[in-house]
N, C-alpha and C positions, 0 to 999 in steps of 0.2 A: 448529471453530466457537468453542468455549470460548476458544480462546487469543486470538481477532482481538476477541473482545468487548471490553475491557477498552481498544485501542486505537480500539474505532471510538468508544467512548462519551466515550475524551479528544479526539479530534475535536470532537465532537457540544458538548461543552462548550466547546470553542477558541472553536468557531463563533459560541456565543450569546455569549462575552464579546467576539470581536468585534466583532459588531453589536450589543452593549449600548455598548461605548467609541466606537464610530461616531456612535451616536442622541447620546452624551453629548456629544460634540465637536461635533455639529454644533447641540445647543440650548444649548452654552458659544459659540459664534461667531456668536451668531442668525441660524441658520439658516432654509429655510424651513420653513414649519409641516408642511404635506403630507410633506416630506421625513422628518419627523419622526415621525409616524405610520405613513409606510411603514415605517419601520425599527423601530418597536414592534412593528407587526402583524408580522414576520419576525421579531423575536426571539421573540414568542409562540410561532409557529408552530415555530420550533426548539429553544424549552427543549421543549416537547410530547412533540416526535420523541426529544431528549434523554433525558428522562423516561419514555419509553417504551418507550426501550434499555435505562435502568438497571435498570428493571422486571422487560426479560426478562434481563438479565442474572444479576440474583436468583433468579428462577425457575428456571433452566438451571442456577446452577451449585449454587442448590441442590437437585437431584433425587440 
């Protein structure tokens, strides 16, 4: 468990900076608005999850 941590949480980070460079590209192209909001609420919703791993990954690996 200890070991996959460390790679799911660089994931977990991949993720939100992809769909942060997404939202950016697409309000650098005026894009549409809706589009634009979906793609905030999904990154919220993923630094969250992000943040939630790193959390227990602190917890776990400091016991």
């Amino acid at each position: 468990m200890t070991v996959l941590l460390p790679y799911v949480i660089l994931v977990l980070v991949l993720i939100v900076a992809v769909i942060l460079v997404m939202g950016l590209f697409n309000m650098a192209r005026g894009g549409a608005a809706n589009r634009s909001q979906m793609l905030m609420r999904w990154r919220v919703i993923a630094q969250f999850v992000a943040i939630l791993a790193i959390v227990a990954a602190l917890y776990f690996l400091g016991r």
